[in-house]
C-alpha positions as CSV (number, residue, x, y, z in Angstrom):
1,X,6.7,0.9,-20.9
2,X,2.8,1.1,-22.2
3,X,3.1,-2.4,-24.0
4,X,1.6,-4.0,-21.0
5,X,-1.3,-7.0,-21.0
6,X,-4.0,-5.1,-20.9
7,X,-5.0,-7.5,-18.0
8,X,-2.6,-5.6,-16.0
9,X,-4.5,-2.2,-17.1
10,X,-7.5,-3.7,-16.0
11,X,-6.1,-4.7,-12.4
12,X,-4.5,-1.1,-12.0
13,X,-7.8,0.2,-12.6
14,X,-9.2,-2.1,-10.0
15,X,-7.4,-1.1,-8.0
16,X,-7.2,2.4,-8.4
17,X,-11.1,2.4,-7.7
18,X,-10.4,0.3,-4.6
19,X,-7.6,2.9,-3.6
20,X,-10.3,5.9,-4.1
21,X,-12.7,4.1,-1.6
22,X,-10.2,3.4,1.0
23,X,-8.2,6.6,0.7
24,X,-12.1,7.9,1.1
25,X,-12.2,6.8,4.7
26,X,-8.5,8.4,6.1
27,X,-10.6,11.4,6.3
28,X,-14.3,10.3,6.8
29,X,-13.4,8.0,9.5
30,X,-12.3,10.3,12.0
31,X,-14.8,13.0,11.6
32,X,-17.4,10.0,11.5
33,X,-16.4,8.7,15.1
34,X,-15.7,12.1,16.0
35,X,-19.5,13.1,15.3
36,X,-22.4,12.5,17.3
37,X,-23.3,9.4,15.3
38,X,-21.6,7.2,17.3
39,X,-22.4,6.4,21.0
40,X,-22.2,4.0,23.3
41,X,-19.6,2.1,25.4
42,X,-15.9,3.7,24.1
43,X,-14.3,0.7,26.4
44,X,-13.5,2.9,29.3
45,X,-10.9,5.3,26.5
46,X,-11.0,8.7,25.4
47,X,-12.4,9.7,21.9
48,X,-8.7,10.5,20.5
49,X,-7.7,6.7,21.8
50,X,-10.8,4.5,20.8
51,X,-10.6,6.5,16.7
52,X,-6.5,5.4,16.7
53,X,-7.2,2.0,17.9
54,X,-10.5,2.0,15.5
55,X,-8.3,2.8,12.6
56,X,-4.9,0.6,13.6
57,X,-7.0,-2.5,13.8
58,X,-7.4,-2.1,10.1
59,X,-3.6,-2.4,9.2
60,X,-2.5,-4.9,12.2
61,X,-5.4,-7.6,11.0
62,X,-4.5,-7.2,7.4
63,X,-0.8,-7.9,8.2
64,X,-1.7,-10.4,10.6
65,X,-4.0,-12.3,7.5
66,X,-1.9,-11.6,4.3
67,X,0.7,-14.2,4.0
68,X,-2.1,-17.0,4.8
69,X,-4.5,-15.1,2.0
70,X,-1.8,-15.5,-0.4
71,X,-0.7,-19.2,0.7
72,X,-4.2,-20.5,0.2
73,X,-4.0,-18.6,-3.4
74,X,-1.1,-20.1,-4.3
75,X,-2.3,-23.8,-3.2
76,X,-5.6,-23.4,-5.3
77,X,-4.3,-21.8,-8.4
78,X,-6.6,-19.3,-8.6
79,X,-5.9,-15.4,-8.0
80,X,-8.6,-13.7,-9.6
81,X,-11.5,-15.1,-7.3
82,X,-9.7,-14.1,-4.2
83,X,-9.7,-10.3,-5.2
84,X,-13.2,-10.4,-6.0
85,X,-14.2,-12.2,-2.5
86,X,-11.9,-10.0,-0.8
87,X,-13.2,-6.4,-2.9
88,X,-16.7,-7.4,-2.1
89,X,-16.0,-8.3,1.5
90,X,-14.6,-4.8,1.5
91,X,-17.7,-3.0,-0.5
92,X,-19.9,-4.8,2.2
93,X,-18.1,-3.4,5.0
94,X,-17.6,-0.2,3.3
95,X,-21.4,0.4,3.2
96,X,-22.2,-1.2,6.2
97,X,-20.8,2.0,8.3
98,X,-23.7,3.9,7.0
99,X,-25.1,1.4,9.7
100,X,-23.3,1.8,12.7
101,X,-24.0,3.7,15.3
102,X,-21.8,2.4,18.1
103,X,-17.6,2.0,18.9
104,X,-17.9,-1.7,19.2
105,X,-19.8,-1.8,15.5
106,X,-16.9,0.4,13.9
107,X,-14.6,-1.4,15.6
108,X,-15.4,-4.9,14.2
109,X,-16.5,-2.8,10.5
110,X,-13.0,-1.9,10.2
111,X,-11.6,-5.9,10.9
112,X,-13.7,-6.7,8.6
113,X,-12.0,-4.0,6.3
114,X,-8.6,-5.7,7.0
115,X,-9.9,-9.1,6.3
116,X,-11.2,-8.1,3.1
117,X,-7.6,-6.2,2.0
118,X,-5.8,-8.8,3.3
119,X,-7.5,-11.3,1.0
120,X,-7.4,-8.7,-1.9
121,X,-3.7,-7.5,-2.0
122,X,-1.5,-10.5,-2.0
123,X,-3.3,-12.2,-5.0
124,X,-3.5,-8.6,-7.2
125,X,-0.3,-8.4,-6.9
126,X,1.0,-12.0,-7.9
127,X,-1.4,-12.0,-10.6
128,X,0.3,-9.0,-11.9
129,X,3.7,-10.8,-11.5
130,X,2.3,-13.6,-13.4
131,X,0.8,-12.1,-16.4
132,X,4.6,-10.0,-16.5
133,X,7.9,-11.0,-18.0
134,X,11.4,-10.0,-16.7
135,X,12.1,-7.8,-19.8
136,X,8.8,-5.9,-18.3
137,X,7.8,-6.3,-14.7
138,X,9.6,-3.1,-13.4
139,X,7.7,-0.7,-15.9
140,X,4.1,-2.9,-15.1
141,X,4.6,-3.1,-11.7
142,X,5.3,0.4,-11.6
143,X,2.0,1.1,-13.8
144,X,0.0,-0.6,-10.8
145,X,2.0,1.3,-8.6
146,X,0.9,5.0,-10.4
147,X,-2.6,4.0,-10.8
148,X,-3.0,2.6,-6.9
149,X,-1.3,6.1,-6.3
150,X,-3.9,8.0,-8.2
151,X,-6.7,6.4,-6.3
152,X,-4.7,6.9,-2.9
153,X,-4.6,10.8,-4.0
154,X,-7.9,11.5,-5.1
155,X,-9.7,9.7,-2.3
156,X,-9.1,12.5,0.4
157,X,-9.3,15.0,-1.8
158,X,-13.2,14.2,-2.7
159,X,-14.0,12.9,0.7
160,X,-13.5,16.1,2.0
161,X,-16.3,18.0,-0.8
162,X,-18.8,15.2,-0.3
163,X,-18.8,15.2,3.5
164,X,-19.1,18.9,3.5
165,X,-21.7,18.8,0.2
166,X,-24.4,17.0,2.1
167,X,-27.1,16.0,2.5
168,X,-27.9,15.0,-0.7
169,X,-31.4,14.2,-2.3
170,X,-31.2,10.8,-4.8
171,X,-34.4,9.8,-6.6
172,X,-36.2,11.1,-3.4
173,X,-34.1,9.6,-0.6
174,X,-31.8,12.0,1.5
175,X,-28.9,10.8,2.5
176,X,-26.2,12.8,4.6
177,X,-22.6,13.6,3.7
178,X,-21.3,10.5,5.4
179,X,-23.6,8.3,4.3
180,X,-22.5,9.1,0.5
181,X,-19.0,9.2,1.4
182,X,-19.6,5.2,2.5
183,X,-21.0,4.7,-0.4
184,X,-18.8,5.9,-2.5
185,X,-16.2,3.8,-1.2
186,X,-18.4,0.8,-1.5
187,X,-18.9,1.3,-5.0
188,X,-15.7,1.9,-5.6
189,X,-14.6,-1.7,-4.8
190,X,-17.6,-2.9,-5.8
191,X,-16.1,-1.5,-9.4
192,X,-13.1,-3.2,-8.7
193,X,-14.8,-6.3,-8.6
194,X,-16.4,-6.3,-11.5
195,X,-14.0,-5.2,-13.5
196,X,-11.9,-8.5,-12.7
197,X,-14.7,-10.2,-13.0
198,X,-15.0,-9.3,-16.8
199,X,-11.7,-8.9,-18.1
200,X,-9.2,-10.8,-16.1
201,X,-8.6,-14.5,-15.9
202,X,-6.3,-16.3,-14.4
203,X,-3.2,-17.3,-16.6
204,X,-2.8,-21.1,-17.5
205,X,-4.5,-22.0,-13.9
206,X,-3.4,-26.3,-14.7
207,X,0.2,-25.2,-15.3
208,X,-0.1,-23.1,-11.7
209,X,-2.0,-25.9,-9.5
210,X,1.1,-28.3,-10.4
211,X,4.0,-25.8,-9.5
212,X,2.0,-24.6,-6.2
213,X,4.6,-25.7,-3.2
214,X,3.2,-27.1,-0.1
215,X,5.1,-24.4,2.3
216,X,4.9,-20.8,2.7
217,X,7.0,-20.5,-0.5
218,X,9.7,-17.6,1.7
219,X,11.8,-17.8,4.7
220,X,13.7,-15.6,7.4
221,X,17.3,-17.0,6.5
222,X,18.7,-17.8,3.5
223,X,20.1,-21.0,3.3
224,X,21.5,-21.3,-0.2
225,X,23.2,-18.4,-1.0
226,X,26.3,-16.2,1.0
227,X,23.5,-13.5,3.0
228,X,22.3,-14.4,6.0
229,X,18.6,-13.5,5.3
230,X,16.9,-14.2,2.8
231,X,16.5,-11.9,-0.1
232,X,12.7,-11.3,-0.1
233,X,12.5,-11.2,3.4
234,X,15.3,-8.2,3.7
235,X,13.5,-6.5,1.0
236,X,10.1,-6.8,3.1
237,X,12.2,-5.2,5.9
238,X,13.2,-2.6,3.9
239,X,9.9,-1.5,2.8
240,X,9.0,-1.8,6.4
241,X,11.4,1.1,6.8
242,X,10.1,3.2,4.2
243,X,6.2,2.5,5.2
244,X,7.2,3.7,8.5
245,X,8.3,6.6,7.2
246,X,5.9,7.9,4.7
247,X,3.2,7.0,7.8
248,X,5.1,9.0,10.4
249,X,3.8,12.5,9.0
250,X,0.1,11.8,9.4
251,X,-0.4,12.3,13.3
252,X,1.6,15.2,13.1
253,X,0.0,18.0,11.2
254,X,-0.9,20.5,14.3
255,X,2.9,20.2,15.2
256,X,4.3,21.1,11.6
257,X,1.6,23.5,11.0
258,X,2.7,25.2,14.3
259,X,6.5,24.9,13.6
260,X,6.1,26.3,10.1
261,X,3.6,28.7,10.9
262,X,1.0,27.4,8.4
263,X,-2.6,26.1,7.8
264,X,-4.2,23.3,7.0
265,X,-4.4,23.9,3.2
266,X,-0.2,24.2,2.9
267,X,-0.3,20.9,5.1
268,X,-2.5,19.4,2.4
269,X,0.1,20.7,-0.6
270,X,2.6,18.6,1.4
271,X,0.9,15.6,2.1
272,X,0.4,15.9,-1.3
273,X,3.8,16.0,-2.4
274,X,5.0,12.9,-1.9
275,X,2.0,11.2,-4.0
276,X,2.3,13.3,-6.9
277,X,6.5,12.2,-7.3
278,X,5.2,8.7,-6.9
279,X,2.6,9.1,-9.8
280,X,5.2,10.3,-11.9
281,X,8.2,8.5,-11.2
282,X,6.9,4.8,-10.3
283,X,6.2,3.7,-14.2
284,X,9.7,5.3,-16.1
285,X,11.4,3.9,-13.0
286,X,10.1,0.7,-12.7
287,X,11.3,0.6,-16.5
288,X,14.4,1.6,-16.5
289,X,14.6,-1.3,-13.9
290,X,13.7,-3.5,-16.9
291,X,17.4,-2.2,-18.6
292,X,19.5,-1.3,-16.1
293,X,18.7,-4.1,-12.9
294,X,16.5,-3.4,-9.9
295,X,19.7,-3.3,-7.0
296,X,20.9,-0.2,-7.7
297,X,17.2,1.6,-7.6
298,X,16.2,0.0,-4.6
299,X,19.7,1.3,-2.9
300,X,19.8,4.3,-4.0
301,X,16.0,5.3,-3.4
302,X,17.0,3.9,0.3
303,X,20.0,6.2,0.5
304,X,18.5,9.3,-0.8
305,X,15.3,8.9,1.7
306,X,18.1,9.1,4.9
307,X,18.9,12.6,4.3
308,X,15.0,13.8,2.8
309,X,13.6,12.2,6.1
310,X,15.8,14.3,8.3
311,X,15.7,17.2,6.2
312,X,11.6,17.2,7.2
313,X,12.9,17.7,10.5
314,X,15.3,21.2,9.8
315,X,13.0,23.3,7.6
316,X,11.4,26.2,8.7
317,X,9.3,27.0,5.8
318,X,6.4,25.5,3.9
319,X,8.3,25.9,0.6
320,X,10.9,23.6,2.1
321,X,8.8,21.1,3.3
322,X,7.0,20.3,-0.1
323,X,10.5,20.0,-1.4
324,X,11.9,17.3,0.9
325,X,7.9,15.6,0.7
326,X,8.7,15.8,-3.3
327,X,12.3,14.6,-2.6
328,X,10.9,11.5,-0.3
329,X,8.3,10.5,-3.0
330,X,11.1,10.0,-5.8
331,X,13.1,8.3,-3.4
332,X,10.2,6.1,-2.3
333,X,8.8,5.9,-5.9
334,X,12.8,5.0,-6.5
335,X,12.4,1.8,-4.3
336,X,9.3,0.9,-4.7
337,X,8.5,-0.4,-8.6
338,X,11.9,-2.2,-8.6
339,X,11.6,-3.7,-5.4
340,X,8.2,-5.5,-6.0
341,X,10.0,-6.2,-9.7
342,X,13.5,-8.1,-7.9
343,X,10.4,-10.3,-6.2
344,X,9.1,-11.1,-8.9
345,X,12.2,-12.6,-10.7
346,X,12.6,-14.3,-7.5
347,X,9.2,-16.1,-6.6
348,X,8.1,-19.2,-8.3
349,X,4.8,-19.2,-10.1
350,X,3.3,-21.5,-7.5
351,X,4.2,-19.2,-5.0
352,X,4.3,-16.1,-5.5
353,X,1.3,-15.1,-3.5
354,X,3.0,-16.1,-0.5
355,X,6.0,-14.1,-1.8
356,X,4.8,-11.2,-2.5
357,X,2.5,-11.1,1.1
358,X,6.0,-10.4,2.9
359,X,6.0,-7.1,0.7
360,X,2.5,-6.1,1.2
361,X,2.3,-7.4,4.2
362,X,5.4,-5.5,5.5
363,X,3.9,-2.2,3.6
364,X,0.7,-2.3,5.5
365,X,2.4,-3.0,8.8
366,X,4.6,0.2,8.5
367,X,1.6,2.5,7.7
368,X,-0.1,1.5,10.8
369,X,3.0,1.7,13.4
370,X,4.5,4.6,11.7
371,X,1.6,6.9,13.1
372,X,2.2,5.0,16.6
373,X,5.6,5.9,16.7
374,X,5.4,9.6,15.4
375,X,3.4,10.5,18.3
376,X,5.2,8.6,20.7
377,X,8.5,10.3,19.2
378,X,7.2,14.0,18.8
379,X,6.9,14.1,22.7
380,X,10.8,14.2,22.6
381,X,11.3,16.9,20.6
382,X,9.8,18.3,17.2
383,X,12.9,16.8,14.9
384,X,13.0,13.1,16.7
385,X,10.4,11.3,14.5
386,X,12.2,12.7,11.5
387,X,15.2,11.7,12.8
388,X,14.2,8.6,13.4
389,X,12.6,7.9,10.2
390,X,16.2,8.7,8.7
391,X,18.0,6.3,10.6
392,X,15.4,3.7,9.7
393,X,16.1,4.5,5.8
394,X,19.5,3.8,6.8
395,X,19.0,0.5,8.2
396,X,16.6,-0.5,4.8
397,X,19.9,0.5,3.0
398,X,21.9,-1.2,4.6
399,X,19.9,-4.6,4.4
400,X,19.3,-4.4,0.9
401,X,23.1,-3.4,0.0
402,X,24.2,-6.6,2.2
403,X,21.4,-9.3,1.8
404,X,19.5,-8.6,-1.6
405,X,21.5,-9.8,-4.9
406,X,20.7,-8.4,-8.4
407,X,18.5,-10.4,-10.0
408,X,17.2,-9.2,-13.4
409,X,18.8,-10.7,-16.0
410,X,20.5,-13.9,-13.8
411,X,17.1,-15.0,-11.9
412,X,15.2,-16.2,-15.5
413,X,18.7,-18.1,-16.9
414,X,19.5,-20.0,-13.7
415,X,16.0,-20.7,-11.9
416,X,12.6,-20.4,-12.7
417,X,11.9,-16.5,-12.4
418,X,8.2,-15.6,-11.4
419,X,5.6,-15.5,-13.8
420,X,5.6,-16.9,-17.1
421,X,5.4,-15.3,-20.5
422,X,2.3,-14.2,-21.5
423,X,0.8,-12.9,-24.7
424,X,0.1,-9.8,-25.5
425,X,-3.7,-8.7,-25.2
């Protein structure tokens, strides 16, 4: 489980620094736009309308932008100089908010946020395929997994302390407590970058330039085999599901505080929840996926998520609610390492950038619609986005039980299995 290249360690890290930048601004953001920093022409919206849209156009332009990202990585051969294009893109825009002072400025800051994630999160994630074996993917995807995880959880945490802490006083220059919270998350990928820079190359780059197809290297249907879609495109669909539903919660912290008769601090506990099973779970998970297959994990983390989404819905007290958030995380955690793993034996070296972009791309996608839809679905009763979020889980199940074959231990025998063996660091 901890035998992995230590390049791998080196792009959780990354990214874990990334993830502590980004996670920074779920909580800056708002309170930035909502402050009186920012003026100026909101396009005819309210404030509540212009920060959604703001922070949506984030997630729809990265989704929009990841499959070609990881095409164009795939026909050059080279991964590791598209994350550090894309992480310093994103610790330029991340500082460059400390600049703006108007709607139209945040607006385009934040597009360039998705361009520079969309370029970033295909390519980390194929290079982690590639410096992976079947024996081990599961238990080293799941060790990116826990370490993007970490990031994801302390970023909101700290934003909240450094906001509040300010202003600050460095070597003589004041700076207020928004100004060191963009900071922060510039550095933060600035880190990332140069800790790719230094320690990671890409693996046999000559062997990867020859095996690079000339298409988009997935499709919708599945021609060769008895499902009807094909596999890595139902398992982006299934994700989709489960994006949506760890998303859904976010908008609607005044309702469950109200319906549980709680504060923000027990909200915070649950929110939390869900992270902490994933931290946990993702790496001894995504290994046993290594011994036991990846199909059964990925089912059965669908199946348990039906009844822990709806469950969110029916308690009445805060004691529940971190149960079923803990319940959801082990379930997502469950899905999640194994899932990305089963792509993995699937995708061809050449192209598993494009591969792996349905699975990122379908993540990112769910986390900015799932907030769309709570809100819209909250208006039709206080159990309906939960409800709803169930019913998707369902539908991921179901997908995955019909269209998505095992593939660990058949894919490396029969067919060239994602990325070759590489030696141990």
């Amino acid at each position: 489980m901890f035998g992995a290249d230590r390049r791998v360690y080196t792009l959780a890290f990354a990214r874990m620094a990334d993830s502590i930048g980004n996670s920074f601004l779920i909580i800056v953001l708002p309170l930035y736009i909502g402050s009186n920093v920012i003026t100026g022409d909101a396009f005819g919206l309210g404030a509540a309308l212009i920060t959604g849209i703001i922070l949506s156009a984030f997630g729809f332009l990265s989704t929009i932008l990841q499959p070609i990202a990881g095409y164009y990585s795939d026909r050059t051969g080279s991964r590791r100089i598209f994350i550090v294009i894309g992480l310093v893109i994103l610790a330029g825009a991340n500082y460059v908010y400390s600049l703006a002072g108007s709607y139209t400025a945040m607006l385009a800051i934040r597009g360039l946020q998705g361009i520079g994630v969309a370029i970033t999160i295909p390519s980390t994630v194929a290079l982690v395929n590639e410096l992976t074996t079947e024996a081990s993917r599961g238990g080293d995807m799941g060790i990116f997994n826990t370490f993007r995880f970490i990031g994801f959880a302390a970023g909101p945490i700290l934003a909240g302390s450094v906001v509040n802490g300010g202003p600050y006083y460095v070597a003589g220059i004041a700076m207020t407590g928004f100004e060191a919270a963009f900071y922060i998350a510039a550095l933060g990928a600035l880190i990332g970058a140069i800790l790719i820079m230094l320690f990671v190359e890409d693996p046999d780059a000559e062997e990867q330039d020859a095996e690079a197809g000339s298409d988009l290297g997935f499709a919708i249907f599945d021609h060769d085999h008895d499902t009807l879609i094909d596999p890595v495109f139902a398992l982006g669909l299934a994700l989709l599901t489960v994006a949506i539903g760890i998303a859904m919660i976010e908008p609607l912290q005044t309702d469950i505080n109200n319906h549980l008769n709680q504060g923000a601090q027990l909200f915070s506990i649950e929110f939390s929840s869900f992270i902490v099973a994933q931290v946990f779970l993702q790496t001894p998970i995504g290994a046993a996926s290594d011994r036991y297959g990846r199909k059964p994990f990925i089912l059965g983390g669908l199946i348990v998520l039906i009844p822990a989404m709806l469950a969110q819905g029916l308690v009445t007290t805060p004691l529940g609610m971190i149960v079923t958030r803990l319940i959801q995380g082990a379930a997502a955690a469950t899905a999640f390492a194994p899932g990305f793993a089963l792509a993995g034996d699937i995708a061809d070296t050449g192209n598993s950038g494009t591969t792996f972009s349905v699975l990122t791309m379908a993540f990112t996608l769910g986390t900015a619609i799932g907030p769309l839809i709570a809100g819209y679905l909250i208006s039709f009763g206080y159990v309906v986005p939960f409800a709803f979020g169930a019913v998707l889980s369902g539908l991921g199940a179901f997908l995955v039980y019909s269209q998505v074959e095992e593939t660990h231990g058949i894919t490396s025998e029969t067919a060239g299995s994602g990325g070759q063996p590489v030696g141990q660091d």
